[in-house]
MISEGU-240905 format. One record per residue (C-alpha): chain; x, y, z; residue number from 1. Coordinates in Angstrom, 3 decimals. Layout:
N
<segu><chain>A</chain><c1>X</c1><c2>Y</c2><c3>Z</c3><n>NUM</n></segu>
...
REM end
This chain:
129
<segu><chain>A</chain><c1>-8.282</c1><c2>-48.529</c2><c3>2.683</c3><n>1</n></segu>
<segu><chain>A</chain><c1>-9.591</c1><c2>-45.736</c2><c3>1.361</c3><n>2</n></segu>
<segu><chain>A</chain><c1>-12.149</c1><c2>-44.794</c2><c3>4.249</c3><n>3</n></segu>
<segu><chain>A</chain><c1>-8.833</c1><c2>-45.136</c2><c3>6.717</c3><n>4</n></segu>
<segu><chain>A</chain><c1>-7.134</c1><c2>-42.202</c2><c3>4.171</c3><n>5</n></segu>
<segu><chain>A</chain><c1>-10.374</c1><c2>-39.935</c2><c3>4.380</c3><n>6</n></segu>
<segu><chain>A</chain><c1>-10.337</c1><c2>-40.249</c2><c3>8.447</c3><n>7</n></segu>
<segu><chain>A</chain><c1>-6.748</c1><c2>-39.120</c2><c3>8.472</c3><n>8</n></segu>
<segu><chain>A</chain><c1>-7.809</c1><c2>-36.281</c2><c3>6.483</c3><n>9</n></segu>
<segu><chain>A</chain><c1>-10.439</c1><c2>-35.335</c2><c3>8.244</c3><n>10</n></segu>
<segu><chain>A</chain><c1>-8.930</c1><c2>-35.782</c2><c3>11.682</c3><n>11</n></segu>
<segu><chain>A</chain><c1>-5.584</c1><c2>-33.996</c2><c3>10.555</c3><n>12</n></segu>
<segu><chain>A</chain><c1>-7.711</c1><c2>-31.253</c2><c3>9.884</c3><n>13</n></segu>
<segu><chain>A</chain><c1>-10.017</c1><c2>-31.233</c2><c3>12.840</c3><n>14</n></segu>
<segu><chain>A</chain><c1>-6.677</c1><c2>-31.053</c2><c3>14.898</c3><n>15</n></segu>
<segu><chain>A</chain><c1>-5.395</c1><c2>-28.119</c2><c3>12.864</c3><n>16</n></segu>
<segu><chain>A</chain><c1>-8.726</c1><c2>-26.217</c2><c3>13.045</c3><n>17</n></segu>
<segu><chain>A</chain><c1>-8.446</c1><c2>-27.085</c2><c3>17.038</c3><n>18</n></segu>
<segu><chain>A</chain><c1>-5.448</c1><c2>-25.983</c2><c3>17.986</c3><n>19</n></segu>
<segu><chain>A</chain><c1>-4.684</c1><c2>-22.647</c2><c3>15.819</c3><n>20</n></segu>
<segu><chain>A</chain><c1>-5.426</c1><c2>-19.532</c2><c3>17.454</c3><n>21</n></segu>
<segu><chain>A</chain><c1>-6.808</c1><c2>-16.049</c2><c3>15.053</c3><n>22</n></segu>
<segu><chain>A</chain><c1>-7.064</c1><c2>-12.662</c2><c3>15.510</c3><n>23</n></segu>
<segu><chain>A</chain><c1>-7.949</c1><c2>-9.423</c2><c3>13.562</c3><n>24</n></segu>
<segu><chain>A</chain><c1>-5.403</c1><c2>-6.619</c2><c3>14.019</c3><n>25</n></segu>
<segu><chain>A</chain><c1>-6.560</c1><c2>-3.296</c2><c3>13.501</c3><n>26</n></segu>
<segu><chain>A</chain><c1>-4.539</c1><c2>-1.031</c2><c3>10.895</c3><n>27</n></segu>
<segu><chain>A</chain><c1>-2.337</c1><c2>1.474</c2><c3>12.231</c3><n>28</n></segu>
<segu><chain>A</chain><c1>-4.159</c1><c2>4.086</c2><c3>10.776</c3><n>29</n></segu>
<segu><chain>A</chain><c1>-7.602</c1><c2>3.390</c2><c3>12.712</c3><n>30</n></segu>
<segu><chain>A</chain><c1>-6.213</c1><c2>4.920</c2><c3>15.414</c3><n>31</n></segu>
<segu><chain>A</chain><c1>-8.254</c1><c2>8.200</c2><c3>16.017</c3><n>32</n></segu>
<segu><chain>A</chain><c1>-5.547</c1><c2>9.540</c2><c3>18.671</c3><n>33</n></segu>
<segu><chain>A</chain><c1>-3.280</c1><c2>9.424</c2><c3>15.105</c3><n>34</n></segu>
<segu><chain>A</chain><c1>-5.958</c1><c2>9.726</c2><c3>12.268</c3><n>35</n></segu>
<segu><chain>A</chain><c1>-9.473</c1><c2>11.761</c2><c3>13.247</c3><n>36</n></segu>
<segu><chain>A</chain><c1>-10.646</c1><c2>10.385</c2><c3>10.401</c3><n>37</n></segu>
<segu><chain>A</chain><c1>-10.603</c1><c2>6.380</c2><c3>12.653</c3><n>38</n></segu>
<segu><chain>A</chain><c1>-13.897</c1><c2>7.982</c2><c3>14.381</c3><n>39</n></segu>
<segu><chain>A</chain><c1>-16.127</c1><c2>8.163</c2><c3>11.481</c3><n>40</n></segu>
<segu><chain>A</chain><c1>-17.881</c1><c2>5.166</c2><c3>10.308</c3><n>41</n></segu>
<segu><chain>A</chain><c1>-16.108</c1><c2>3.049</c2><c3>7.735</c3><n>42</n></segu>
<segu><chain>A</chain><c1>-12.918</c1><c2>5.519</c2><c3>9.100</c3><n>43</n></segu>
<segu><chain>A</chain><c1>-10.548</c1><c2>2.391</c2><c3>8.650</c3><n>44</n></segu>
<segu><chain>A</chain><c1>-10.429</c1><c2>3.625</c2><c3>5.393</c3><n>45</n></segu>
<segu><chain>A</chain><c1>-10.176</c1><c2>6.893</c2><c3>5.328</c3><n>46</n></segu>
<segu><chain>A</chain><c1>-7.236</c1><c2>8.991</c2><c3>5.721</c3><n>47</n></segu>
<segu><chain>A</chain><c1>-6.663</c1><c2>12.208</c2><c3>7.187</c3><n>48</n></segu>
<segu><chain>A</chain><c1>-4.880</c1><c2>14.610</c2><c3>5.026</c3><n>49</n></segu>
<segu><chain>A</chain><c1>-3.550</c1><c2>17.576</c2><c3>6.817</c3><n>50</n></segu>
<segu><chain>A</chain><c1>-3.315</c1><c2>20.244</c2><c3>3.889</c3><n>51</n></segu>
<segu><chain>A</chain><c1>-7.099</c1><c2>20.266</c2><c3>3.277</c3><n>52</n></segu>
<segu><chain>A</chain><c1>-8.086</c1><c2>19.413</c2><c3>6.702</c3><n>53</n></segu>
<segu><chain>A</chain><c1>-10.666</c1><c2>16.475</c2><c3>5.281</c3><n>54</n></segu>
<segu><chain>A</chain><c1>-10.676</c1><c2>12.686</c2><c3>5.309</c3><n>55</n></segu>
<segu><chain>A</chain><c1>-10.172</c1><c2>10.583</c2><c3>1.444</c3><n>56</n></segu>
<segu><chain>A</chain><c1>-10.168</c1><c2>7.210</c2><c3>1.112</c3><n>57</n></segu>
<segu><chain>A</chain><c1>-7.635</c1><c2>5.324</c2><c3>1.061</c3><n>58</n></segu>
<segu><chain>A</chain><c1>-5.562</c1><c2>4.434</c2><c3>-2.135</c3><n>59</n></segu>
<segu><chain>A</chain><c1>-7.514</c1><c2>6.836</c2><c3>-3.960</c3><n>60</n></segu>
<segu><chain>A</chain><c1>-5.901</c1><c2>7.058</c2><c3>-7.216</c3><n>61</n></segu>
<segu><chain>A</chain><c1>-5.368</c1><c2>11.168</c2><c3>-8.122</c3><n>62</n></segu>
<segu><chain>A</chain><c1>-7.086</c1><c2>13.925</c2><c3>-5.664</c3><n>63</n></segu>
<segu><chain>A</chain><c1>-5.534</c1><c2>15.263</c2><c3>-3.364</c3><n>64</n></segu>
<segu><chain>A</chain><c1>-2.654</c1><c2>13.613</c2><c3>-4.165</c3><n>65</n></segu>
<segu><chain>A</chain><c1>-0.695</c1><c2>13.971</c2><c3>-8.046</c3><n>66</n></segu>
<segu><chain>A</chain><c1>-3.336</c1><c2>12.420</c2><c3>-10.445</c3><n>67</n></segu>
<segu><chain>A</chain><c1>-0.881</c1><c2>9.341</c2><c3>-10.549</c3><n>68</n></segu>
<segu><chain>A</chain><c1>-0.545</c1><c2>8.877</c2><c3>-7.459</c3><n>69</n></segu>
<segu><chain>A</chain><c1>-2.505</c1><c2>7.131</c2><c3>-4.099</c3><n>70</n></segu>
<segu><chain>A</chain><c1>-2.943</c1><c2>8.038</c2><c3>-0.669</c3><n>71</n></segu>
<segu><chain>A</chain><c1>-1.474</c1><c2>5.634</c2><c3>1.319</c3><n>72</n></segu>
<segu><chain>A</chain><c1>-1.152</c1><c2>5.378</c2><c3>5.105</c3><n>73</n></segu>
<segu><chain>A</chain><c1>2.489</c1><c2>6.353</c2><c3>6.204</c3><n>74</n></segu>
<segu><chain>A</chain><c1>4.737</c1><c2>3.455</c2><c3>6.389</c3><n>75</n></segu>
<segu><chain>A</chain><c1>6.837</c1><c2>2.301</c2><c3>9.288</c3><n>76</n></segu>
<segu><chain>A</chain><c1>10.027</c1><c2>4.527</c2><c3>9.301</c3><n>77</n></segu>
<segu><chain>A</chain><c1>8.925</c1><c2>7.306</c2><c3>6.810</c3><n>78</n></segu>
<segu><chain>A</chain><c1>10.015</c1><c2>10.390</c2><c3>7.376</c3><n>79</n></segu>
<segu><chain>A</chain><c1>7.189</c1><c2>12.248</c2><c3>7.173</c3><n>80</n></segu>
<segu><chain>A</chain><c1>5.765</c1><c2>13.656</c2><c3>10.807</c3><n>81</n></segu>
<segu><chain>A</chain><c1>2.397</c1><c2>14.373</c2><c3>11.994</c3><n>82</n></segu>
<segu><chain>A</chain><c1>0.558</c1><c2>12.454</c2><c3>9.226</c3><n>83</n></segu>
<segu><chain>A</chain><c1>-1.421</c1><c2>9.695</c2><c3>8.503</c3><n>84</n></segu>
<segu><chain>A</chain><c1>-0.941</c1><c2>9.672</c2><c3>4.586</c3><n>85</n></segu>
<segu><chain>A</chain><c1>1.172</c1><c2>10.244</c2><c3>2.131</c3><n>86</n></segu>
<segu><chain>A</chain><c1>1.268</c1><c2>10.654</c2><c3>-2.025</c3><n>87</n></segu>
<segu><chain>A</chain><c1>3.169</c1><c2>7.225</c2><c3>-3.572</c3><n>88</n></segu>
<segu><chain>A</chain><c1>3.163</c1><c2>5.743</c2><c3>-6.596</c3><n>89</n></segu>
<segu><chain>A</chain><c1>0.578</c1><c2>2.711</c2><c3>-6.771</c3><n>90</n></segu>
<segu><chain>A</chain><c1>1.846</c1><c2>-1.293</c2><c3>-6.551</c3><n>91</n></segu>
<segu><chain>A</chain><c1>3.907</c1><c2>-2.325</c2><c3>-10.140</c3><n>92</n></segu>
<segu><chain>A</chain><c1>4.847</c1><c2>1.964</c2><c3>-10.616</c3><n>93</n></segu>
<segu><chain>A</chain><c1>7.558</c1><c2>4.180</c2><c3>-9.872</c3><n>94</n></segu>
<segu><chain>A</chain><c1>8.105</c1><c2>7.596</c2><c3>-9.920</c3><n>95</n></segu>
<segu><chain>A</chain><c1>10.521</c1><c2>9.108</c2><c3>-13.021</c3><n>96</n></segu>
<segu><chain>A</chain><c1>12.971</c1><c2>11.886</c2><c3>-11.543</c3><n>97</n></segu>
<segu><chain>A</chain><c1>12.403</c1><c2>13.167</c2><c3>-15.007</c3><n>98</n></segu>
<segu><chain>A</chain><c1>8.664</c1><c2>13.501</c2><c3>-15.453</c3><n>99</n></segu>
<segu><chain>A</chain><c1>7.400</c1><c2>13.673</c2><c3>-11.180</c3><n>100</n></segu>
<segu><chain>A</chain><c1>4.755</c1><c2>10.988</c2><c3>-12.765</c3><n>101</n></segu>
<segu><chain>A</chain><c1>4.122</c1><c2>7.128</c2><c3>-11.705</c3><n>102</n></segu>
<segu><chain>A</chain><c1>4.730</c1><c2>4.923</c2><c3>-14.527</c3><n>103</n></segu>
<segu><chain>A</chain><c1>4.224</c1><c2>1.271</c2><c3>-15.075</c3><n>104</n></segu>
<segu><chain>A</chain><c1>7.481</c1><c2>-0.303</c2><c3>-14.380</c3><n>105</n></segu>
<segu><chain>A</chain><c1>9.004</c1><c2>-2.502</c2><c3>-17.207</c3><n>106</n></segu>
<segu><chain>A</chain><c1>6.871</c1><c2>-0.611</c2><c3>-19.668</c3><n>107</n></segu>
<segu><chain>A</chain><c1>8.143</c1><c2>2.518</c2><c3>-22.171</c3><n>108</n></segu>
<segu><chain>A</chain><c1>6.549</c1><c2>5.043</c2><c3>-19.916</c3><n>109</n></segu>
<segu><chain>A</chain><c1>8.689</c1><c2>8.294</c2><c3>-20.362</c3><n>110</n></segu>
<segu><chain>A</chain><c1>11.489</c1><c2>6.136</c2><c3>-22.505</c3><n>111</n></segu>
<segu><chain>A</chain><c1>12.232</c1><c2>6.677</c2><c3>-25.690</c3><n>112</n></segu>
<segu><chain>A</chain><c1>10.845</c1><c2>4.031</c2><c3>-28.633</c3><n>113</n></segu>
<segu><chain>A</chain><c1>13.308</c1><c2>0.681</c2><c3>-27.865</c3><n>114</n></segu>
<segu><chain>A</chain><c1>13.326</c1><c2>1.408</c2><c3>-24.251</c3><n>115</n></segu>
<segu><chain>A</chain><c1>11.438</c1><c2>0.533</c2><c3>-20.755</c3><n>116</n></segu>
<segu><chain>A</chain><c1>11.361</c1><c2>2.027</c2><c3>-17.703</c3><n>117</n></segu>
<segu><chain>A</chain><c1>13.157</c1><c2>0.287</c2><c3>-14.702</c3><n>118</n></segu>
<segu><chain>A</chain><c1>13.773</c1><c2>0.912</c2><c3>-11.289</c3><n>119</n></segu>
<segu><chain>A</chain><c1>18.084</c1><c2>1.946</c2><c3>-11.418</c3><n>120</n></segu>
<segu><chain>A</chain><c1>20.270</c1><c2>2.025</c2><c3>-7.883</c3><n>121</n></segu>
<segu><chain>A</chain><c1>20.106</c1><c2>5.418</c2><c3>-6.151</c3><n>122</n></segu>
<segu><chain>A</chain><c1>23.286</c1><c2>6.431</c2><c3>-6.927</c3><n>123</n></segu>
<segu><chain>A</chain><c1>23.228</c1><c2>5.772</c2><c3>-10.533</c3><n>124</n></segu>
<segu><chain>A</chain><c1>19.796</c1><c2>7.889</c2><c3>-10.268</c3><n>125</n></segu>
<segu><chain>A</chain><c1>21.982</c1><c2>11.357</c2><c3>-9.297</c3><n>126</n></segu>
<segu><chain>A</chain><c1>24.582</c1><c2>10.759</c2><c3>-12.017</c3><n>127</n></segu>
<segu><chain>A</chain><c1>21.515</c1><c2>9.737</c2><c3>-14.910</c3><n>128</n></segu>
<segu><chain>A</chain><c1>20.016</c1><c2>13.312</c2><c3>-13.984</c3><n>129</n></segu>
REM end
């Protein structure tokens, strides 16, 4: 019995290795028509950023961008035109309206002592400030 259950297994997963298809897909952002920076070697992860006219790498933490902030390749839908890269707060942060500074969310960050910082509805942002 148990040599029939390990020749299940094993042909189960023969016929999922079989008949699954894979492929890479390059990031948007290695596209030197859109980022010059695609052309150098190892430019999938670099980032062109337009004020300086130079290449970073990406989700660098500080320079060029605020020192709590990354650059990060512009998402689908952003506003901003012409650019690869933008300045956003790292994964598990969020920018305060009060300080301009990425702070860990669910933490005391800019709060006063009994407080924590957490991510509020947009509209109860422009009343709060």
């Amino acid at each position: 019995m148990r040599h029939a259950s390990v020749w299940v297994c094993i042909l189960t997963f023969y016929n999922l290795q079989s008949s699954s298809l894979a492929a890479i897909v390059a990031p948007p952002w290695s596209d030197p028509n859109k980022n010059p920076c695609a052309s150098q070697p190892g430019g999938w992860q670099l980032l062109y950023w337009p004020p300086l006219k130079k290449c970073f790498k990406i989700f660098q933490l500080g320079y060029p961008c605020p020192d709590t902030m990354e650059l990060s390749p512009v998402g689908v839908g952003s506003t901003s035109t012409g650019s690869t890269a933008e300045c956003r707060c790292p994964p598990g942060t969020a920018q305060s309206p009060l300080t301009k500074r990425c702070h860990q969310l669910f933490e005391r960050g800019p709060c006063e002592f009994g407080q924590f910082f957490a991510p509020i509805a947009d509209s109860d942002v422009k009343s709060a400030m």
